[in-house]
C-alpha positions, 0 to 999 in steps of 0.5 A, a space after each residue: 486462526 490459532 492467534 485469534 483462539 488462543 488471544 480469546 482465551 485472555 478474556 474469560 473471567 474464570 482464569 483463562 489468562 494464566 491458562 494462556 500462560 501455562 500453554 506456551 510453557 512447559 509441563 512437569 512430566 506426569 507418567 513416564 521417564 524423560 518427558 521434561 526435555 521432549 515435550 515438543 518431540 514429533 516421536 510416536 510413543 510421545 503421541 501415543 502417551 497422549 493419547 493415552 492421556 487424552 482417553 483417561 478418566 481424569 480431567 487433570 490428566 487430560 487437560 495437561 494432555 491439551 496444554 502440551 498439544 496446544 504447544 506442539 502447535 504453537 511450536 509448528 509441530 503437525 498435531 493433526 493425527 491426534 484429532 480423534 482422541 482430541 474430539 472426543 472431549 469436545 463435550 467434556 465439562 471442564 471449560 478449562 479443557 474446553 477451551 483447549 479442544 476448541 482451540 485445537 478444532 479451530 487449527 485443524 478442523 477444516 483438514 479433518 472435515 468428517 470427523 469434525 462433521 461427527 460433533 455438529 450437534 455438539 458444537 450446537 449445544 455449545 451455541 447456547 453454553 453459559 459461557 461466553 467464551 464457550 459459545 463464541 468458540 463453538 462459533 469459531 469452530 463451526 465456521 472453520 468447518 468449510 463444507 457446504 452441506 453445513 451452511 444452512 446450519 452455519 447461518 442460522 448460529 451466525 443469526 443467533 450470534 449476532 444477537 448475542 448479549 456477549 460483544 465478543 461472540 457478536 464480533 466472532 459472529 462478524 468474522 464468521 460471516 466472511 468465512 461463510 461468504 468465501 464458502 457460499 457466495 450465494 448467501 450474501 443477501 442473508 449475510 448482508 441482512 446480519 451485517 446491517 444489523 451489526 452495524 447498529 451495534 454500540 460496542 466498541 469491540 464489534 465495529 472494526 470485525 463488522 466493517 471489515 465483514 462489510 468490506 469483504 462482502 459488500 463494500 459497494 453498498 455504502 447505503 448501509 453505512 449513512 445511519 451509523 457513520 456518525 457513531 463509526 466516526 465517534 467510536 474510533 478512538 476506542 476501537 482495537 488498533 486494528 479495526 481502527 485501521 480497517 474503518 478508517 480506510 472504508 471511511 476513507 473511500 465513503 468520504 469521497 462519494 459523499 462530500 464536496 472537495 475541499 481542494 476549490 481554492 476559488 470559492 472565497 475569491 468568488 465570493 469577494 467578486 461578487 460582493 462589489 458587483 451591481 444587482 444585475 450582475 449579481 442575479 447573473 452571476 448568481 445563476 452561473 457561479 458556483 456557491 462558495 465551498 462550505 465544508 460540511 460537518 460530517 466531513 469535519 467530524 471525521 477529520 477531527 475524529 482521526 487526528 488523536 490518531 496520529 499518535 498511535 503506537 501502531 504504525 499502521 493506524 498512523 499511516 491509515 489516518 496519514 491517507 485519509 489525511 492526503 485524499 480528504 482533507 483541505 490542503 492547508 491540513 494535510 501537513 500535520 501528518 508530517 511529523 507522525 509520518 517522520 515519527 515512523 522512520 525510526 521503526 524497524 525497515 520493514 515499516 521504513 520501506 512502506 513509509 518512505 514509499 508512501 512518502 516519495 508520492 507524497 513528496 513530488 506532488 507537495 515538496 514542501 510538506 518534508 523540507 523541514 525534516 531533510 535531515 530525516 532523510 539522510 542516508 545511514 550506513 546502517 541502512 539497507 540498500 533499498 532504504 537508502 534507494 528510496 531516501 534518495 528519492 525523496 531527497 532529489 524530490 524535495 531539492 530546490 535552489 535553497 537546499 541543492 548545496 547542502 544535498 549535492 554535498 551529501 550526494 557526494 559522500 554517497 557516490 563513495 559508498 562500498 554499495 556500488 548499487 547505492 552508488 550508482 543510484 547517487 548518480 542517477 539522482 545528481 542527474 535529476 538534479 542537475 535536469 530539474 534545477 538549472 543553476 547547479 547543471 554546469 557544477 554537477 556535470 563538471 563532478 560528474 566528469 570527475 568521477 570518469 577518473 574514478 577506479 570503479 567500473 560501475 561508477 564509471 559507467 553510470 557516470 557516462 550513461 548520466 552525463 550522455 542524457 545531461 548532453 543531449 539537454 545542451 550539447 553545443 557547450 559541452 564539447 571538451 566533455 565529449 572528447 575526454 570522454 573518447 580519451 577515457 574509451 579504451 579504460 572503460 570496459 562496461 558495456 553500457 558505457 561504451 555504448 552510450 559514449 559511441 552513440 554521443 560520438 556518433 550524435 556529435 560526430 561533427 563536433 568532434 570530426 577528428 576524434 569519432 573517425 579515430 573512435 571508429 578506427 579502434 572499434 573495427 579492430 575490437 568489433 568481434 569481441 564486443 557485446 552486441 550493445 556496443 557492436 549495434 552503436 558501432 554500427 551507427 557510429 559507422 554510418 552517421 560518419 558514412 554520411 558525414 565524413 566519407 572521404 575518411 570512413 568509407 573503407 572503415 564503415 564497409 569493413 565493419 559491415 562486412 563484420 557485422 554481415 557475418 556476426 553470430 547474433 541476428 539483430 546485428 546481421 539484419 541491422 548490418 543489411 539495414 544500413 547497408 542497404 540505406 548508406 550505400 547506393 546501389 541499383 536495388 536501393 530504392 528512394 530512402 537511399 536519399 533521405 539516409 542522412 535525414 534518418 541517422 541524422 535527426 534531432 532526437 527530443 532530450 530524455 526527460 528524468 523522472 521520479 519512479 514515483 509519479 505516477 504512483 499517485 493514481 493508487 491509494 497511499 497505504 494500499 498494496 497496489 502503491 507499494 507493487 505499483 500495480 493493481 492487485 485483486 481487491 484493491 477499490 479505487 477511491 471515486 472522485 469527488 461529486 460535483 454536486 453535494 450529496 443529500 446530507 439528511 442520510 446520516 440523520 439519526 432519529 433520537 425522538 423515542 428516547 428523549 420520550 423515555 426521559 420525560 417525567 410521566 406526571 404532567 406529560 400532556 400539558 408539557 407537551 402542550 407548552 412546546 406546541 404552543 411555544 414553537 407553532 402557530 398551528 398547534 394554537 390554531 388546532 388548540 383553539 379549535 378543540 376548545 370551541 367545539 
């Protein structure tokens, strides 16, 4: 609120922006020693001088005063115990200082509600001040004063505002009214009625304040949006940056309940079909088939309205027209944000992270949008690691069998990143690649191998847990992996590791039927030092042998579940009865004990890798919801398009009266007559009429 005063200060004409210039710096001491250095002190005397200042006869004295308050607060200094010396100028005659009180009001007018009640009738009067400046922080104030005794009063300066001769109250009349709406919901008709009014309104610095006060109070009734959305779509290349972006998204979200989709691919091979057909096929075919898809021109209007847009200075109406570009428009078109999109990259990371995000959806449902920018997205080590992270998103999206050399050869610098976390992820990525494209499975498998000889532990084990999921995908050909991996077991001390390389053993123990015994052998002797991850394998491991090599194990896997039946952990001593239970034949065990081996032994379905990025399409590109993943409070869904075109004539615009005003006044009548007989029979008719009678 601070910002949106002091930024309004810039448009007076009588010397407000060097006022603004003035505030933030500071002033030469006027009484008192040593105040040049501790102008910004929260000390009490300091307080008390101004004060002091504040209750002066002088205007000068009172407006340095203001200046270095305005500067406290600028500074996140708490001025709030000097709002009685402060309210008490605000019907001072000075605009200068004027504006300084009212830029004080608005910061703490709603912590201090009853002394800012005490000058009600003055901020009324100040409704009709000369100034425009002046009325619209009058406005400003009044609705900073969040007590529902007041509304009434509220409203009725928020009706007067509207109609104001000045664009810029009547933009501070559209932010009061959601500061209203958030205090009396109960006056929504009321508000509704200002803001269809405001709609109306040609001024280029109202309509992104009016849509968004729309968005925040009613965006369900887009009725009120038909008549003006022309005149939205034609003023949006001069609107202030941030009103484009809130027009654009309401924009958006009309477009979708009011026009066809442009996404039909098979109207126009419709169309060519039924050219060769015979009459009667024809009148058939003219009932049932849907008519070829014809873009219509509002629809057209906006997209051509948007695209100067794209480039913007500011990121945000760049990827606001980026989104309107992917949920609107035809998908031939939707490539031209490409570059702006890549443009962003090289802004600071915050912007990064929601680019690239907006990007990976992008990415895996039209891959070949980025292919020609790859090189974008290749990792710098200056990066942060959840940059990088999502880079390496994309890039595993857009892999395909053309560019898969040029990027496993990238990867393969990434997987000796110092950023372990990074590292890991690279791996997770050679995985995907591996499952996604068939002809480089052997070579990313046979590197990831490679890599289980590497000195890093978490290399290691996010090399095992990868290369367990690309086995399960085609395990009768890789059974030489399977046993260097149990060479490798007694190096790999990562849980999760160990754990994935006892579950291939016990999966593939019949591949391997001299080396998963000797598996099990070692872990008995460690099973009580184990996490309990690779004790619950052990188990398993244990049993699938039980089953299938008893003669060797049986001694083996009853000892691990005498273990396992005294083990601190629950989960562990209630699987260790589980499979007990289930193994071992005894008088209790009932019929399940013969279908033991068809339990432990199932072929199990291969894991499937996804992107984390796929089913973040159901949310709008751009919003919070996408970048959380999640749905947050306020976040509108976009509709799905009709299915039948809705009536176009909605946004038709009466200009008859003033085609009127430009008429010449002499030989009105007979003109007139002229286009009558010109364009209808009737008037010729009626003409003839009147003559004869």
């Amino acid at each position: 609120m601070l910002n949106m005063s002091t930024n309004s200060l810039s448009y007076n004409d009588q010397g407000g922006a060097e006022l603004v210039v003035e505030v933030g710096q500071e002033s030469t001491p006027t009484s008192g020693a040593g105040m040049g250095f501790g102008l910004f002190s929260t000390d009490f005397k300091k307080n008390d001088d101004l004060k002091e200042m504040l209750e002066s006869s002088k205007d000068s004295l009172k407006l340095e005063a203001m200046k270095r308050i305005v500067g406290l607060i600028a500074k996140g200094k708490n001025a709030s115990e000097l709002f009685p010396a402060v309210v008490k100028n605000v019907a001072s005659k000075n605009i200068e200082l004027k504006k300084l009180v009212y830029v004080y009001l608005v910061r703490y007018a709603e912590e201090q509600q009853d002394l800012a009640l005490l000058s009600i009738s003055t901020f009324q009067r100040a409704l009709k001040d000369p100034n425009q400046l002046i009325r619209a922080s009058a406005l400003r104030v009044l609705s900073s004063i969040r007590v529902t005794i007041i509304v009434p009063i509220m409203m009725l300066a928020i009706k007067e505002a509207a109609t104001d001769l000045s664009p810029y109250v009547r933009k501070t009349a559209a932010h009061a009214i959601q500061k209203l709406y958030s205090l009396e919901p109960d006056q929504k008709e009321h508000l509704i009625e200002v803001i269809e009014k405001l709609l109306k309104d040609k001024s280029t610095l109202v309509a992104g304040s009016v849509v968004m006060a729309f968005e925040e109070v009613c965006p369900e009734r887009i009725d009120l949006i038909h008549k003006n959305y022309r005149k939205l779509c034609n003023l949006l290349v001069d609107v202030e940056e941030w009103g484009q972006v809130v027009i654009i998204n309401m924009l958006t979200r009309y477009a979708r309940t009011q026009f066809l989709s442009p996404w039909k691919e098979d109207a126009l091979c419709e169309e060519n079909e039924n050219f060769y057909d015979s009459d009667e096929e024809k009148k058939d075919k003219s009932q049932s088939a849907s008519k070829p898809y014809v873009m219509d021109p509002d629809h057209r209007l906006l997209l051509r309205n948007t695209k100067p847009l794209l480039q913007s200075r500011n990121t945000a109406v760049v990827m606001a027209v980026a989104q309107l570009y992917w949920h609107l428009a035809p998908k031939p078109e939707v490539t031209m944000v490409t570059k702006s999109l890549v443009r962003l990259l090289r802004s600071h990371r915050e912007v990064q992270y929601i680019v690239l995000q907006n990007i990976a959806t992008m990415s895996i449902q039209r891959k070949g949008m980025f292919e020609p920018y790859l090189k974008s997205f290749y990792v710098r080590s200056t990066d942060a690691t959840h940059i990088k992270t999502l880079k390496l998103e994309i890039l595993t999206s857009l892999a395909n069998e053309a560019n898969i050399s040029t990027i496993l050869r990238e990867f393969q610098t990434y997987v000796k990143s110092q950023d372990k976390q990074f590292a890991a992820a690279t791996i997770q990525a050679i995985g995907r690649c591996a499952t996604n494209i068939s002809e480089v499975t052997d070579t990313c498998l046979n590197g990831l191998v490679l890599l289980l000889s590497n000195r890093d532990e978490i290399v290691v084990a996010e090399s095992v847990v990868v290369i367990k999921k690309l086995l399960q995908t085609q395990p009768s050909q890789h059974s030489e992996i399977i046993k260097h991996m149990a060479k490798l077991f007694d190096k790999i001390t990562v849980p999760m590791a160990r754990a994935s390389i006892l579950w291939l053993m016990g999966e593939y123990c019949e591949r391997v039927p001299k080396i998963a015994p000797d598996v099990l052998r070692k872990m008995a002797k460690t099973f009580t030092s184990e996490e309990e991850i690779v004790k619950l394998q052990t188990l398993n491991l244990a049993a699938k042998l039980y089953l299938t090599n008893s003669k060797q194990t049986k001694l083996l896997t009853q000892y691990i579940l005498n273990l396992g039946k005294y083990d601190p952990n629950y989960d562990i001593r209630d699987r260790t009865r589980f499979i007990r239970q289930l193994i071992v034949p005894n008088e209790k065990s009932g019929a399940l004990n013969k279908y033991a081996k068809k339990i432990f032994l199932a072929p199990k379905p291969a894991p499937v890798l996804e992107s984390a990025f796929k089913d973040r399409d159901r949310f709008q590109l751009g919003t919070l919801s996408h970048t959380l993943n999640t749905r947050a409070s306020g976040y509108l869904e976009l509709s799905d398009w009709p299915q039948c075109a809705p009536d176009q004539s909605v946004r038709n615009v009466e200009v008859a009266e003033p085609v009127k005003e430009w008429a010449p006044s002499l030989g009105k009548v007979k003109a007139s007559k002229k286009d009558d007989k010109f364009y209808s029979d009737s008037g010729e008719e009626e003409e003839a009429t009147g003559g004869s009678s």
